[in-house]
N, C-alpha and C positions, 0 to 999 in steps of 0.2 A: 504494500500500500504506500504511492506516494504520500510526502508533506505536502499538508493543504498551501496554494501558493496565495490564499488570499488574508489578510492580517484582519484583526478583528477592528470591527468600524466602531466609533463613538457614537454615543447617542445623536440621535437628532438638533439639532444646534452648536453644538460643542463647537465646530468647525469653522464657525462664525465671529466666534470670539475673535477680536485684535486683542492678543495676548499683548500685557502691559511692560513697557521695554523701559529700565528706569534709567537717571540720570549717565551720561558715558563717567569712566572715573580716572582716565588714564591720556596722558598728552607723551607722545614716542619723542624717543629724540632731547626731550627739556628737561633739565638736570632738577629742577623746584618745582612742582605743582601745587597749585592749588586748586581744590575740589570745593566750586561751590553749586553745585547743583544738585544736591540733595536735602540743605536748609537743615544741618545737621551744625551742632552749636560750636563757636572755635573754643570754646573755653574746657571741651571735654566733659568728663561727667565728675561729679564730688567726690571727692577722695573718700568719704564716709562709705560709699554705696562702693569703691575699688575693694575699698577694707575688707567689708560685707561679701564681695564676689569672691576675692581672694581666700578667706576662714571659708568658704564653701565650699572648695577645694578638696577639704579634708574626708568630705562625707558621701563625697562621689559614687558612690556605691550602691548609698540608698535613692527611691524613689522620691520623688518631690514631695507636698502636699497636693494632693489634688484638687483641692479646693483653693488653693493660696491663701491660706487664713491669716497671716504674718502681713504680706502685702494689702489684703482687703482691708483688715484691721487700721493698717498705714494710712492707706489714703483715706478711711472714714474719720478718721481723727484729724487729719489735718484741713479736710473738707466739712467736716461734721453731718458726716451721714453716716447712715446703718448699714453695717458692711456686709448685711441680706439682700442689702441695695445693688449690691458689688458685683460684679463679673469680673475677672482679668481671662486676658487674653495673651496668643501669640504677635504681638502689636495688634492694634484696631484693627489692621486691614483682616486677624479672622474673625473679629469681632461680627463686624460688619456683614463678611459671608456666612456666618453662623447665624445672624440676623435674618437674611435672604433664606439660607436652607429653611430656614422656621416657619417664616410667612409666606413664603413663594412658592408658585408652581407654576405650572402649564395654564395657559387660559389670564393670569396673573397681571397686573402692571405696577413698575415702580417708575418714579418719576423721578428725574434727573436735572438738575441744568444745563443751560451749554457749555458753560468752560468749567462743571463740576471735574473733583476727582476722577478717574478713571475706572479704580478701581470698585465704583458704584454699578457700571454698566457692565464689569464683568461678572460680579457676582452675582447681578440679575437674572444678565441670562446662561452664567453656570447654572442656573434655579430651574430654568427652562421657562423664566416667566419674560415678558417683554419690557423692555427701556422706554421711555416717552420721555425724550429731550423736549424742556420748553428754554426759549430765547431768556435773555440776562438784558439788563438795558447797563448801558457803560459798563460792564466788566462787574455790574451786580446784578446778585439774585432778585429774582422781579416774581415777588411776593402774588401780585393777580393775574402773571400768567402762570403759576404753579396753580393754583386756584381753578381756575378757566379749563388746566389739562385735566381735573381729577375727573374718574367717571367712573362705574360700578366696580369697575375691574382693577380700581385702583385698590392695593394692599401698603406700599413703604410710600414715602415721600424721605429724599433724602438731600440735608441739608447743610452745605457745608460752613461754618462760621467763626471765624476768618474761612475764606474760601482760596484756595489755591488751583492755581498758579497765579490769581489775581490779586490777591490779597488783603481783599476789599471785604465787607462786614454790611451786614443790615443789623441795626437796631433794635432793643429786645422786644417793642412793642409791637415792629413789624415781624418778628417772631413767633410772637402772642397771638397778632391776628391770622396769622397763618393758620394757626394750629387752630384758634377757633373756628375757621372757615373750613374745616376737612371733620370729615364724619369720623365718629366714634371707632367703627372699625378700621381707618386708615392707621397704622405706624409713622410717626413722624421721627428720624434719626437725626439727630443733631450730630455732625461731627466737629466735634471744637478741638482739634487737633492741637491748634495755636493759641490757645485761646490766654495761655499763663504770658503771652505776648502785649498783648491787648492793654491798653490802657486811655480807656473812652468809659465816659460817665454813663452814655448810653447801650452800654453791649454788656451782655449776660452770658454767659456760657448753657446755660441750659438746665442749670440744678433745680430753681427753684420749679422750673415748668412742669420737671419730669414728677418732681415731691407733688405736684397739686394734679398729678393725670395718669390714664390709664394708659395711656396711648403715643408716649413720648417716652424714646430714650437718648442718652447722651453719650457718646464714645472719648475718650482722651488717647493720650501716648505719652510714653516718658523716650523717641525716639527725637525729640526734638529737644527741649529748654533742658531735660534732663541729662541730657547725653548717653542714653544708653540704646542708640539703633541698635547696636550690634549683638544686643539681648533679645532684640522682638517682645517689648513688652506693652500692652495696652490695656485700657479697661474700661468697663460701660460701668453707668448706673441706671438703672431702668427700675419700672415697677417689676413687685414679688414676682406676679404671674408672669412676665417677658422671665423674669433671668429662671423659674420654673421649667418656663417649656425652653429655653434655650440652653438651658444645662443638658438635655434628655442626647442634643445632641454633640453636644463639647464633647472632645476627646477628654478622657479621665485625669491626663498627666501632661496639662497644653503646655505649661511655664514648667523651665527648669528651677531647679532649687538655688543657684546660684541667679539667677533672674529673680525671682523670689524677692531672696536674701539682700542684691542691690537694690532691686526697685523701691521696696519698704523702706531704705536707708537713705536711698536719695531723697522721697518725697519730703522723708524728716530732716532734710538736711533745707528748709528752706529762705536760712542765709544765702547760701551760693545760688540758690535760681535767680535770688533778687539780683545778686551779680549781672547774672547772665542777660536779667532783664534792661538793666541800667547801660551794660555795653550795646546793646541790642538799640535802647531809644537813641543814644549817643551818634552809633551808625548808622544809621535807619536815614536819620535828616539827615547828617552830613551825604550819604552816597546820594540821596535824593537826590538833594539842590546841586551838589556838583554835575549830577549826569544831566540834568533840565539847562544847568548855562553852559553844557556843550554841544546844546543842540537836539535832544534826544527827549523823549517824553515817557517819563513814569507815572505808570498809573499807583497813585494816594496804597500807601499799605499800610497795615495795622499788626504785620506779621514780621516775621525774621527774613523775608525775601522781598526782593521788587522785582516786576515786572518791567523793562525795559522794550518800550518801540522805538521801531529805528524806519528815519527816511528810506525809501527807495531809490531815488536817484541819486546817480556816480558812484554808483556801486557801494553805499550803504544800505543793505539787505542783512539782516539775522542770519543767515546763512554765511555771510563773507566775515562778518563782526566775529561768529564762532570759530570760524576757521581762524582768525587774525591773534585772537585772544589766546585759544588752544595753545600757538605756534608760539607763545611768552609764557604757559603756563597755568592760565588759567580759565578752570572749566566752567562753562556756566550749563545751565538745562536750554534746551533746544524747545520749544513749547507747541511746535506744530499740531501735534495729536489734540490739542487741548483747543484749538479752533486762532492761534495766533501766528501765524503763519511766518510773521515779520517782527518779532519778539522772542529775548530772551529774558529768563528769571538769570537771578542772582541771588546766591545767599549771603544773605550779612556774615562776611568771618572775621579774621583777625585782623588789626588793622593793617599789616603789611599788606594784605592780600583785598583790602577795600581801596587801599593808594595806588593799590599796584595795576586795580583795574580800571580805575580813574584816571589814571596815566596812560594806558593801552588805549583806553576807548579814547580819548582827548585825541591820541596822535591816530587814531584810525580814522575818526571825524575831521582831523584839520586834512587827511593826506588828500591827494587832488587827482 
């Protein structure tokens, strides 16, 4: 009996996906790089939460907690919520599709923006449920065309705030009316990614909406002000009944115990985020107004990244800018997939590496 020569096919949709391609991380050739395209913090993660990864070390052996009760515990104390409230995850982004497995199927919609995350549209339709992109007006979420998209079929609406790769925020009231204009059964996901960024009288992260509803939850990360991407650690707070039926399908042992161990240590550690935050505003305006008086237009952020658009003519295109920058060492994200065709992000880093491309871009803009 021959081997069968045909390979097993995926389900229905699967093939559909544009698999999510992240930031590039690597310039050949240049002796210094700098990686800012992933909005990953320069100032590293607290030495408290190193301490903590490093004593974990020792116990390598055993299974983790499966619940993360050390971590849940952390963040409810420093947030002051009930850590029944809690979920952690392998960063948000399983959060998120754990979220999607739960409520979604076949027949299904979740609703998206245009320059939302990405990774909203793939775990939709991993779900096998469908995407309904509604338009943004400037680079923000446009609260009554979310509204306008819902229809019977609608199950998530998901919302990113700060929203990236824009960086831009709605308001908590325009948050509040959102959520009031979607039905009972609709899921509303708050991703406040950035949110410990933030510092506007009027923007909420999402806690107190989730405390007062059935129907709302909110996602965080400690891969960003905390500095631990390279742990994968994130966490929702939702009502009993979300984090109930979305436990059934969590894997048992998502976080490692050295993930754990730092994450709980870093949230406690929240002198140095305020660090992180104070370099962060500091950089934030300066790279602003420097890239506006060379010509170049940033869109207003509220997060650890800007948005950079670049002229078209004389060969000022995002595309030549990336090349030009790359070739001195520094990388920025590429934002095409995200609906910007002619825009790159940057993340706020260290300040060598914020002069360094302030100086690149300045002599890319004056060249002729």
């Amino acid at each position: 009996m021959s081997l069968a020569s045909k390979s097993p096919e995926p389900r229905p949709g699967i093939l559909d996906i544009d698999a999510y391609v992240p930031g590039k991380e690597h310039a050949p050739g240049v002796a210094k790089v700098h990686k800012l395209s992933s909005n990953e913090t320069p100032l590293g993660a607290s030495p408290k939460a190193i301490e903590a990864f490093q004593a974990a070390a020792f116990n390598l052996e055993r299974y983790p907690d499966g619940q993360a009760k050390a971590l849940r515990e952390a963040i409810g104390a420093v947030h002051g919520l009930n850590p029944a409230n809690i979920m952690c995850g392998n960063g948000s982004d399983e959060l998120l599709g754990l979220v999607c497995r739960t409520y979604l199927g076949p027949g299904d919609e979740g609703i998206i923006t245009e320059h939302g995350f990405l990774v909203y549209k793939i775990e939709i339709q991993a779900s096998g449920a469908t995407p309904v992109t509604v338009k943004e007006k400037d680079a923000r979420v446009d609260v009554d065309a979310i509204l306008a998209a819902v229809t019977e079929r609608t199950k998530i609406v998901f919302l990113a705030n700060p929203a990236n790769p824009t960086g831009t925020y709605i308001p908590v009231d325009e948050v509040r009316r959102l959520h009031a204009g979607l039905p009972e059964g609709v899921l509303l996901v708050l991703d406040a990614a950035y949110a410990e960024y933030v510092r506007r009288n009027d923007y909420a992260a999402g806690l107190e909406l989730v405390s007062a509803s059935r129907n709302v939850v909110m996602t965080r990360t400690f891969s960003k002000i905390y500095g631990l991407a390279g742990l994968r650690i994130g966490w929702m707070y939702a009502p009993v009944e979300v984090i109930d039926a979305v436990n059934r399908v969590r894997g048992p042992f998502n976080l490692s115990a050295p993930a754990i161990a730092a994450g709980a240590a870093a949230i406690r550690d929240q002198a140095f985020a305020a660090t992180a935050v104070d370099h962060n505003l500091t950089w934030l305006s300066r790279v602003s107004e420097a890239l506006v008086a060379i010509g170049l237009r940033v869109t207003p952020s509220v997060t650890n990244f800007v948005l950079i658009h670049f002229p078209e003519e004389d060969g000022k295109r995002a595309e030549d800018a990336d090349d030009f920058l790359t070739s001195r060492g520094y990388i920025l994200r590429a934002v095409r997939s995200y609906g910007f065709p002619n825009a790159l992000r940057m993340t706020i880093g260290s300040a060598e590496a914020n002069e360094g491309v302030i100086a690149a871009l300045t002599e890319f803009m004056g060249r002729k």
